[in-house]
C-alpha positions in Angstrom: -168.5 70.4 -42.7 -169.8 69.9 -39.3 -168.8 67.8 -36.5 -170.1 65.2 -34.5 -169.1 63.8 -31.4 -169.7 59.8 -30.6 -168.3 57.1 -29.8 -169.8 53.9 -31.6 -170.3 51.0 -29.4 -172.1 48.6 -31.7 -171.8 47.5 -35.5 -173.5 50.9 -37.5 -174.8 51.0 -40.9 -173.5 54.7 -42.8 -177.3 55.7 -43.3 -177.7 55.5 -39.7 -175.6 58.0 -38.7 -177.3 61.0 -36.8 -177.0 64.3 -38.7 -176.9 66.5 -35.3 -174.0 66.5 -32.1 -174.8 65.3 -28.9 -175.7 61.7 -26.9 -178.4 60.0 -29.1 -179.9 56.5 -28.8 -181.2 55.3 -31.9 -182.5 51.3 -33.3 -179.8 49.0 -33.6 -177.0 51.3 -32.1 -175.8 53.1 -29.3 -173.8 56.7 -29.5 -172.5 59.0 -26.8 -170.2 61.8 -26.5 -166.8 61.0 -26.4 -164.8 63.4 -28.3 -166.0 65.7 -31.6 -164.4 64.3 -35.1 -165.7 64.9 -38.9 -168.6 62.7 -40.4 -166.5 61.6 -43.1 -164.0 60.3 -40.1 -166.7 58.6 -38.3 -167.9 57.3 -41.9 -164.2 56.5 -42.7 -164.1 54.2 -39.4 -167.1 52.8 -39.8 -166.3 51.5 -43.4 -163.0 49.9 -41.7 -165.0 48.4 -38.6 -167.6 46.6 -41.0 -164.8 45.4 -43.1 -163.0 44.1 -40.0 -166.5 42.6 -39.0 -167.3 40.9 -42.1 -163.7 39.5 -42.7 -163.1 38.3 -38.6 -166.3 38.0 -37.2 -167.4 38.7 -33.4 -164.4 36.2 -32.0 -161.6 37.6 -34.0 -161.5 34.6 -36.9 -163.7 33.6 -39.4 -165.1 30.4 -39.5 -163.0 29.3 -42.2 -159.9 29.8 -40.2 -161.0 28.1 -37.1 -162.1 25.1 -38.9 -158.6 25.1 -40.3 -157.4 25.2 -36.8 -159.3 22.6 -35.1 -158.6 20.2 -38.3 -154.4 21.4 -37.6 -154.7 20.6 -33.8 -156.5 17.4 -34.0 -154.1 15.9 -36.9 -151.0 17.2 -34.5 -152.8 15.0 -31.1 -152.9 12.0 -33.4 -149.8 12.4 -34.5 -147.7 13.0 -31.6 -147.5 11.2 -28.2 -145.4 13.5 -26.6 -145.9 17.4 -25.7 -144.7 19.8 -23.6 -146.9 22.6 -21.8 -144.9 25.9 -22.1 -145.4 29.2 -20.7 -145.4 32.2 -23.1 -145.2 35.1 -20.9 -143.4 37.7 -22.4 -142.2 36.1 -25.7 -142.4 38.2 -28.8 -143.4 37.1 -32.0 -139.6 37.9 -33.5 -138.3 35.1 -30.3 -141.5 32.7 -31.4 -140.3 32.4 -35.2 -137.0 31.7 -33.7 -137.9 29.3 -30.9 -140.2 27.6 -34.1 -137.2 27.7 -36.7 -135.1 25.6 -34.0 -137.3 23.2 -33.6 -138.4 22.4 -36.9 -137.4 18.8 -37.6 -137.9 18.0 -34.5 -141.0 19.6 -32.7 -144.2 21.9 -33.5 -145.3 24.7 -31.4 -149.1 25.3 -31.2 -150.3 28.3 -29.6 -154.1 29.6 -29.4 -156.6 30.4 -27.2 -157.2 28.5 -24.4 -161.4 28.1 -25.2 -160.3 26.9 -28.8 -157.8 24.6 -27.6 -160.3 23.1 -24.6 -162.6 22.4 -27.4 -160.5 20.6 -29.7 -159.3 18.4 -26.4 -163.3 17.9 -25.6 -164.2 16.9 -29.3 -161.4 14.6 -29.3 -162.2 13.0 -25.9 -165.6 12.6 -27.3 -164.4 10.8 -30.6 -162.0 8.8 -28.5 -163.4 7.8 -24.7 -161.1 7.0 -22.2 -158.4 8.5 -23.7 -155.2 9.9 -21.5 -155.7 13.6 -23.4 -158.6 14.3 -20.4 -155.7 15.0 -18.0 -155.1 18.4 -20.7 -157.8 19.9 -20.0 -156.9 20.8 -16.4 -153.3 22.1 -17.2 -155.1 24.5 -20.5 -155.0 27.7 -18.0 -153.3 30.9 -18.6 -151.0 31.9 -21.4 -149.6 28.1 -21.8 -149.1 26.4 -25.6 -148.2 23.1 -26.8 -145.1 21.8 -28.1 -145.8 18.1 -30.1 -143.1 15.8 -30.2 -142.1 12.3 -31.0 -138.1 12.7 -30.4 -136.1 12.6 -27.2 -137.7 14.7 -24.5 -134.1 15.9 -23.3 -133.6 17.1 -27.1 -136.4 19.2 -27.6 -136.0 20.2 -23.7 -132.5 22.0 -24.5 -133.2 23.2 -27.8 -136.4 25.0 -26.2 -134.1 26.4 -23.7 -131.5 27.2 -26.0 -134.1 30.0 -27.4 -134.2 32.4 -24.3 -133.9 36.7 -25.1 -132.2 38.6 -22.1 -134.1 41.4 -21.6 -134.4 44.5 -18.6 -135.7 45.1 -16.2 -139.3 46.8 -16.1 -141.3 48.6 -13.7 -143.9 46.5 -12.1 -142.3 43.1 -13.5 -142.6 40.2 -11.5 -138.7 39.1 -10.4 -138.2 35.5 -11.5 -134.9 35.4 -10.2 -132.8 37.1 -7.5 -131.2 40.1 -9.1 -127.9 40.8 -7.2 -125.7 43.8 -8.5 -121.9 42.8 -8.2 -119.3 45.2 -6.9 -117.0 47.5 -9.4 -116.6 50.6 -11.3 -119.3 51.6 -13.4 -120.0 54.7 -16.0 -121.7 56.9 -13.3 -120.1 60.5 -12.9 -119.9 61.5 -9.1 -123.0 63.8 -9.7 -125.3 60.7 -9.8 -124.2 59.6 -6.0 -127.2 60.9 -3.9 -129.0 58.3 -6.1 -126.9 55.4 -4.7 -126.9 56.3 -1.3 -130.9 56.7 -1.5 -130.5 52.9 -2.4 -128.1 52.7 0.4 -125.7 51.7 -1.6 -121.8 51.5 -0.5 -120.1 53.5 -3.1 -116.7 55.4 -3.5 -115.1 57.5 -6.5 -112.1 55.7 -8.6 -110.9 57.6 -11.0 -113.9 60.4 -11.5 -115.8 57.4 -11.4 -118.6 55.8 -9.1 -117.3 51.9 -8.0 -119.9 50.0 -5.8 -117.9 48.3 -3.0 -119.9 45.7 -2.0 -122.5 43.0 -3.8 -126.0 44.8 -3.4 -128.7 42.1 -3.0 -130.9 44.2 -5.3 -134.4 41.9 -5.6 -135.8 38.3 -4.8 -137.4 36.2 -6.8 -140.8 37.0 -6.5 -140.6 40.9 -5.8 -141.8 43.8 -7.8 -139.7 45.9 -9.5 -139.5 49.7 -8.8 -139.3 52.6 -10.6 -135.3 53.0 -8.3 -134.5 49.1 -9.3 -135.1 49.5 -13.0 -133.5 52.5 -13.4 -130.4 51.4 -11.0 -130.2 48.4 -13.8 -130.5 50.5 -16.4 -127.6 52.6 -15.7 -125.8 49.7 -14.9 -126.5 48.1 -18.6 -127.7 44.9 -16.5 -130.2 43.0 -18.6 -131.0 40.5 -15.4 -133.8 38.5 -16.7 -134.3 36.3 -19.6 -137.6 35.3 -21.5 -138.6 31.9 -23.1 -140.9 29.2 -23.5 -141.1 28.0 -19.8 -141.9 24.0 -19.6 -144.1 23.7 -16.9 -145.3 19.9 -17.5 -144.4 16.8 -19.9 -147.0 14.5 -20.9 -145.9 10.9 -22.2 -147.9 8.5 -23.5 -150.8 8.7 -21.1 -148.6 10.0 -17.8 -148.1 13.8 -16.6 -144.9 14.8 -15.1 -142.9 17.4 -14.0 -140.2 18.6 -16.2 -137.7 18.1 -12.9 -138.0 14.3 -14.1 -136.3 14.9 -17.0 -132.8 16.0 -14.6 -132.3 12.5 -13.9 -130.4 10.0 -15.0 -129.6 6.6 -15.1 -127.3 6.2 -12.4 -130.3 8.0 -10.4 -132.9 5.7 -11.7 -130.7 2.7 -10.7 -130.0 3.8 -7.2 -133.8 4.8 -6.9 -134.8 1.6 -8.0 -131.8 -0.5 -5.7 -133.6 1.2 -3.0 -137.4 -0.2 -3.6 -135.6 -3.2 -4.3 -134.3 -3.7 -1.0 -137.5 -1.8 0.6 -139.5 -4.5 -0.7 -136.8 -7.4 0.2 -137.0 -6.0 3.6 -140.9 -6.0 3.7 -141.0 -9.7 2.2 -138.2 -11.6 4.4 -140.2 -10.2 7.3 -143.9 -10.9 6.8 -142.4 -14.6 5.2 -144.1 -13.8 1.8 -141.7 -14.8 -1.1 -141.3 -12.6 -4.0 -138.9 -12.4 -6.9 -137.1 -9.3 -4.6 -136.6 -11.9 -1.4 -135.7 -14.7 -3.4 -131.6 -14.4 -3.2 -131.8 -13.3 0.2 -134.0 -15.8 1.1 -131.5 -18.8 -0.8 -128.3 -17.3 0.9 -130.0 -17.7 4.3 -131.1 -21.4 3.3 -127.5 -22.2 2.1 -126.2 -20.7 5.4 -128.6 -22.5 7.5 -127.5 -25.7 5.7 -123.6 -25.3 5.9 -124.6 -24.8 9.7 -125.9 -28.4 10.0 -123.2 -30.0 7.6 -120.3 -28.7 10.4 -121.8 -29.7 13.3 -122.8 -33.1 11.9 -120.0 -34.9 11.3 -121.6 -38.0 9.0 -123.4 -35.7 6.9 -122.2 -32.7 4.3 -122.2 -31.7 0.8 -119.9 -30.3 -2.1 -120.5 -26.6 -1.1 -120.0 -27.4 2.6 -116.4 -29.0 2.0 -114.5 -26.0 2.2 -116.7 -24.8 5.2 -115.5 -27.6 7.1 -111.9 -27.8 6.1 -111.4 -24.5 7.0 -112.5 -25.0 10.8 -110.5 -28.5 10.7 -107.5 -27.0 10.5 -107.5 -22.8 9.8 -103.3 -22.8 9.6 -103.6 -24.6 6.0 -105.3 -21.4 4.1 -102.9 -18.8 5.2 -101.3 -17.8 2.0 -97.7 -18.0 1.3 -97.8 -13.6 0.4 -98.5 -13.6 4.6 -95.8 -16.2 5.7 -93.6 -14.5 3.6 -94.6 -11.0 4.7 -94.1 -12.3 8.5 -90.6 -13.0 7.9 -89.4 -9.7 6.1 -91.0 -7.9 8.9 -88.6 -10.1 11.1 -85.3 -9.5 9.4 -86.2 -5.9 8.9 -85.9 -5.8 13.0 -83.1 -7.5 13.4 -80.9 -4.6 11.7 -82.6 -2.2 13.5 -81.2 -3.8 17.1 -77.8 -4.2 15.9 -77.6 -0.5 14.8 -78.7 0.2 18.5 -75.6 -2.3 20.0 -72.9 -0.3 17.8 -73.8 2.9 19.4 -70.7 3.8 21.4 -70.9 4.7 25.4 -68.6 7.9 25.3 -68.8 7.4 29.4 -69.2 9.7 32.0 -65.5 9.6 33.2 -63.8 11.7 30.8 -63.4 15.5 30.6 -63.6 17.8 28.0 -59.8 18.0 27.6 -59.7 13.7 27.1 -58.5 13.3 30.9 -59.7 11.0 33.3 -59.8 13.4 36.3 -63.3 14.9 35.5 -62.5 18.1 36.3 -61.1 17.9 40.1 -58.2 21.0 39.1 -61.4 23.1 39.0 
């Protein structure tokens, strides 16, 4: 049996297959050299191409399936009001049927591609004008999915984060977080320590073992790894990183957000809000434009203003002013009876103090250290 050597780079028919070696051009298809295999290979792999052809199509699915999927996508945006935007990089199909288990109940995950997705979003802005879905379409870029949900967004949130896979470190990775190797032994022999101190690495031997002495600030977030850093964390057994669904924005009932909204609480939300409260009261009292904010402030100051007039007017006050006045009538009637009485301990608590000081006794200055009077004059 001979041999032939192609590579097919369109759809072929089996009766179109050239019957001699070598680069040939004929109708419909394209061959050229590319490495020599069997005709009843090439046959055998053009059978499985058609197949693949017929059953797929040019895109990958068969019409059929698509229709299935825009029909899926649509019924999920009319029946949801809340989704999250995730990021799918490196997430395997084992940690999707996981991440998809956990949430069932409570959330659907919808991945596809992007172009399929940004139609679905276009035909349903189209059956539905105006709608908040058109702020989607900007945010349906790079390996991103959807996650449809009508529960509490701090739920889902923690149940999507819940689902994250350590795994290590690979050469030419992307670092998402600072990688920083702590100090102590490890399982290196004391052959292996040119290889730390190419890393300039502080080691020592313990026990026929290598111990690193000091934290090693190994990669930033952001760096690449190298072949050293990989293989450094591999003979460590340091899995540093850890892949998930990554939420990168939270859409609401016709709002966008970013997911860092969803750290606050509501002791946050009330001091937030206290604050434009009294920003607003501030603006208000000054430009003399009354508002529901300035209204207390702008009472108290009235009632202040009005107790002012009531004390210096002596034929004119009122039943909130009465107290105002009696007080600066005479200021001795409100002291309380807890400071008259505190005024007085603090007096007798005194006088014991200066009769301890009159019993002490004057020993004098006369007396020597034998009890005489003389003071020492037979010295």
């Amino acid at each position: 049996m001979g041999t032939l050597g192609c590579r097919v780079t369109t759809r072929l028919r089996i009766n179109q297959l050239p019957k001699s070696p070598g680069p040939q051009t004929l109708a419909g298809f394209e061959v050229d050299s590319f490495r020599p295999i069997s005709r009843r290979a090439c046959k055998r792999r053009l059978l499985t191409s058609e197949a693949l052809s017929l059953e797929f199509g040019d895109m990958g699915l068969s019409r059929q399936r698509k229709q299935e999927y825009f029909g899926k996508m649509e019924g999920l945006l009319d029946a949801y009001s809340r989704i999250f935007i995730v990021s799918c990089d490196n997430v395997g199909s084992k940690q999707f049927q996981q991440i998809r288990m956990a949430l069932r109940g409570e959330a659907v995950v919808l991945m596809g591609k992007n172009t399929m997705m940004r139609k679905v979003v276009s035909a349903y802005l189209a059956k539905n004008p105006g709608h908040p879905y058109e702020m989607l379409l900007p945010k349906i870029m790079g390996n991103i999915g959807f996650v449809f949900t009508n529960g509490d967004l701090g739920k889902v949130r923690e149940l999507i984060e819940d689902n994250r896979v350590p795994a290590p470190a690979r050469v030419g990775a992307i670092a998402p977080i600072d990688v920083v190797v702590p100090p102590g032994p490890t399982d290196c022999d004391p052959g292996q320590t040119n290889f730390f101190q190419t890393l300039q690495i502080a080691t020592k031997i313990v026990k026929g073992r290598i111990e690193i002495t000091s934290p090693v600030n190994l990669l930033k977030a952001g760096d690449k790894v190298g072949n050293s850093e990989a293989v450094l964390l591999q003979k460590l057994h340091i899995n540093p990183f850890d892949y998930g669904l990554v939420i990168t924005d939270v859409y609401d009932n016709g709002s966008i957000f970013d997911v860092k909204v969803l750290d606050l609480t509501d002791d946050d939300l009330f001091f937030k809000f206290g604050n434009a409260l009294g920003a607003i009261s501030s603006v208000c009292l000054q430009t003399s434009y009354p508002s529901i904010c300035s209204a207390p402030h702008s009472i108290a100051t009235c009632f202040k203003t009005l107790v002012a007039i009531a004390v210096e007017c002596e034929g004119y006050s009122f039943g909130k002013a009465g107290p105002f006045k009696a007080y600066l009538a005479d200021p001795s009637a409100f002291v309380s009876a807890s400071d008259g009485g505190g005024a007085k301990n603090t007096t007798t608590a005194e006088e014991p103090k200066e009769e301890e000081e009159e019993e002490e006794i004057d020993m004098g200055g006369g007396m020597d250290m034998f009890g005489g009077d003389g003071g020492g004059d037979d010295y």
